[in-house]
N, C-alpha and C positions, 0 to 999 in steps of 0.2 A: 112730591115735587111741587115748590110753589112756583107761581106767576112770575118771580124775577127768574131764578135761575132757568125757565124753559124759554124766558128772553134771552136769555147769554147763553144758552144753546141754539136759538135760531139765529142769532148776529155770529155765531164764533161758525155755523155751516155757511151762510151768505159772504163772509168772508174765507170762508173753506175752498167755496165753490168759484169764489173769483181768481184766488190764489192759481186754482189749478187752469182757471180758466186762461189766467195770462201765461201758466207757464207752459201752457198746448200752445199758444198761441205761438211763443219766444222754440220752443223746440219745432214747428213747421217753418219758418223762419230759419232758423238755424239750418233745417234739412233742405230748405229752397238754395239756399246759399251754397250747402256744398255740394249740390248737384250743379250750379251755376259754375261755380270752381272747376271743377271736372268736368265738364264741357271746354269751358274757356282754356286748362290745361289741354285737353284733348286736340283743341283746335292749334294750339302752339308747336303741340307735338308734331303733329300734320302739318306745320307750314314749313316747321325745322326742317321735317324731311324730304318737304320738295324744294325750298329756299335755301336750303345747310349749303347750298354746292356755287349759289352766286358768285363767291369774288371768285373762285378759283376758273368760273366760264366768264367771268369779264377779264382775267388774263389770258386764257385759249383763244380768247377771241383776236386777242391783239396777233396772235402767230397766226391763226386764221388767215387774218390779212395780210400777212404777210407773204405767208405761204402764197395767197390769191395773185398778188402782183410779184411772186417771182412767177409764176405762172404764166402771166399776163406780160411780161418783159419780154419772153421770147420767142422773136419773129416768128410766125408759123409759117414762112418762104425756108429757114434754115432746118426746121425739122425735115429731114429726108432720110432714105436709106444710104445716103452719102456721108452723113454725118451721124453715126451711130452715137457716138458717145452724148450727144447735143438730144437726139433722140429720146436715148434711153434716160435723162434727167428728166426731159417734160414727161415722159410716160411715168415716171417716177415720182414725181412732184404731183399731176392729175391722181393719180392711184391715191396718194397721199392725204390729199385735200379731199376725196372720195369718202375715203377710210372718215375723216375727221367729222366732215359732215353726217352720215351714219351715226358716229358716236355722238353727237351732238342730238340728232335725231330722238335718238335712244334714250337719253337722261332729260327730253322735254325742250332743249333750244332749239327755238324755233328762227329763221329769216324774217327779217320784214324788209323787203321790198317796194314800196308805194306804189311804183308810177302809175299813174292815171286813175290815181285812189283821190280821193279826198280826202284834205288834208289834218291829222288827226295831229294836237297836241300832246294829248299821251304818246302815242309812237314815234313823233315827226320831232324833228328840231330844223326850223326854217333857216340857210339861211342867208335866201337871196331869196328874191320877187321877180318875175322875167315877163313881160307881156307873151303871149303864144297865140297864134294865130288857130283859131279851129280849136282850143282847148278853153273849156270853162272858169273862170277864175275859181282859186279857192283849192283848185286840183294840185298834183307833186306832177313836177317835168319832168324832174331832173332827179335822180337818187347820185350823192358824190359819195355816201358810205352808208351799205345796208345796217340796219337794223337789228337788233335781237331781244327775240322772247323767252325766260324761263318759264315754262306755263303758261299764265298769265299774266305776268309781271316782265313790263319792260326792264331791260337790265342793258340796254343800249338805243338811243332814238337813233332813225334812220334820219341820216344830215339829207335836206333836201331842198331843192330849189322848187317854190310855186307860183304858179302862175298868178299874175295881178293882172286886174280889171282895168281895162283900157280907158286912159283918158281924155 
């Protein structure tokens, strides 16, 4: 063997060795990425299955309250054992809204309620300012409609009146 051709075997392994080198490089790269995929898929899957159910509790909700203020409409002076039938509707309608609440419970909707919270923009939607005597500015007075959580994703602010700072 002469002195060129043991050069055109040391350049053709130096370029051997890079070749492979960038193409370990390009296949870790390659296997970062679809481990990244699979995760990122992983986590879609998991949000599907606890966000899958959204619009169909932002319509429950709306019978929710409904249900709530037929509730709320009647007089509890006319509930008596003299008025059965008047009776046995609110016992009916309470049992009802009992029931709904539970299932609600159960697939992760949650109440949000404020009062005398501090006033959060994620949960809150202001939408009056009231000065209050004996309450902090900045706080909720007033809840006119509660709130709801799927988890941890609002899926309804709680409409609220807060307290503004005296001038």
């Amino acid at each position: 063997m002469d002195d060129r051709t043991m050069v055109e075997y040391q350049y053709q392994h130096i370029y051997s060795t890079r070749n492979l080198t960038t193409s370990k490089d390009k296949y870790r790269r390659s296997l970062a990425e679809n481990e990244n995929l699979r995760q990122r898929m992983n986590r879609q899957i998991e949000d599907a299955k606890l966000f899958g159910i959204q619009g169909f509790c932002k319509d429950l909700l709306e019978v929710a309250d409904i249900l709530s203020r037929a509730t709320e409409s009647i007089p509890m002076t006319a509930v008596t054992d003299e008025n059965p039938h008047l009776k046995g509707l609110y016992e009916g309608l309470k049992m009802t809204e009992a029931q709904l609440h539970k299932v609600f419970a159960r697939h992760g909707l949650h109440k949000i309620n404020p009062v005398d919270e501090k006033f959060n923009p994620n949960e809150h939607e202001a939408l009056f300012e009231q000065a209050v005597d004996g309450k902090e500015p900045g706080t909720v007075a007033l809840v006119t409609k509660i709130g709801y959580k799927l988890h941890s994703r609002t899926i309804r602010p709680a409409l609220v009146g807060v307290v503004k700072a005296k001038s």
